[in-house]
N, C-alpha and C positions, 0 to 999 in steps of 0.2 A: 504494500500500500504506500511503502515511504517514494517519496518523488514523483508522485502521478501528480497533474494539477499544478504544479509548480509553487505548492505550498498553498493554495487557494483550499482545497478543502471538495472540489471537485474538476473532477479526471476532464481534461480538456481546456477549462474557461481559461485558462495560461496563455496558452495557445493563442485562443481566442483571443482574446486583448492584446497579445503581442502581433499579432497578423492585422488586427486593429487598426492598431497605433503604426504599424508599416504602411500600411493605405493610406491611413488619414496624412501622412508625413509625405508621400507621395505624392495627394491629391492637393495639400497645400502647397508643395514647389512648383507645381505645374501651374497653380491659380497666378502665384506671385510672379515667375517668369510672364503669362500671357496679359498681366493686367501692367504689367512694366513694360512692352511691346504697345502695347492699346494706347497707352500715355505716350510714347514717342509719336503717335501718329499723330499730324496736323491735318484738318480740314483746308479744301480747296483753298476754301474764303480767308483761312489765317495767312495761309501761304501766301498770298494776294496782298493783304491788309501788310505785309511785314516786308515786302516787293515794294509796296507804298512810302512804307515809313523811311526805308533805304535808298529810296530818290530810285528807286531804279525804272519806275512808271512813271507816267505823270497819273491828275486828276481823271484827265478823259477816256484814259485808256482803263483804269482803274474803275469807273463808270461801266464804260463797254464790257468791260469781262466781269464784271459782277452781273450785270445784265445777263451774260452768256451763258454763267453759269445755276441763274435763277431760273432760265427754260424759256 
């Protein structure tokens, strides 16, 4: 009986929690990589807006491609 259970007092639930906590520890590195990917992305419009601020459009052009890209 000694060592079954990993001290828990029933055969398995060890296991069970450590295979757990392997998943859950998996399933939160995956979250933190793709939600740090999501955040580097910029929208058309930012892109645009920071094109603007950088002199590198002018007004009118800045006009036309927000136009463009409203539809």
């Amino acid at each position: 009986m000694m060592g079954k259970g990993f001290g828990f007092g029933i055969p398995g639930l060890g296991m069970i929690l450590i295979w757990g906590l392997i998943i859950g520890v998996v399933i939160w590195v995956i979250r933190a990589v793709t939600a740090r990917r999501s955040a580097d992305r910029k929208s058309a419009r930012e892109i645009l807006d920071e094109r603007y601020a950088r002199g590198e459009i002018d007004r009118d052009e800045l006009q036309q491609k927000r136009r463009d890209l409203s539809g």
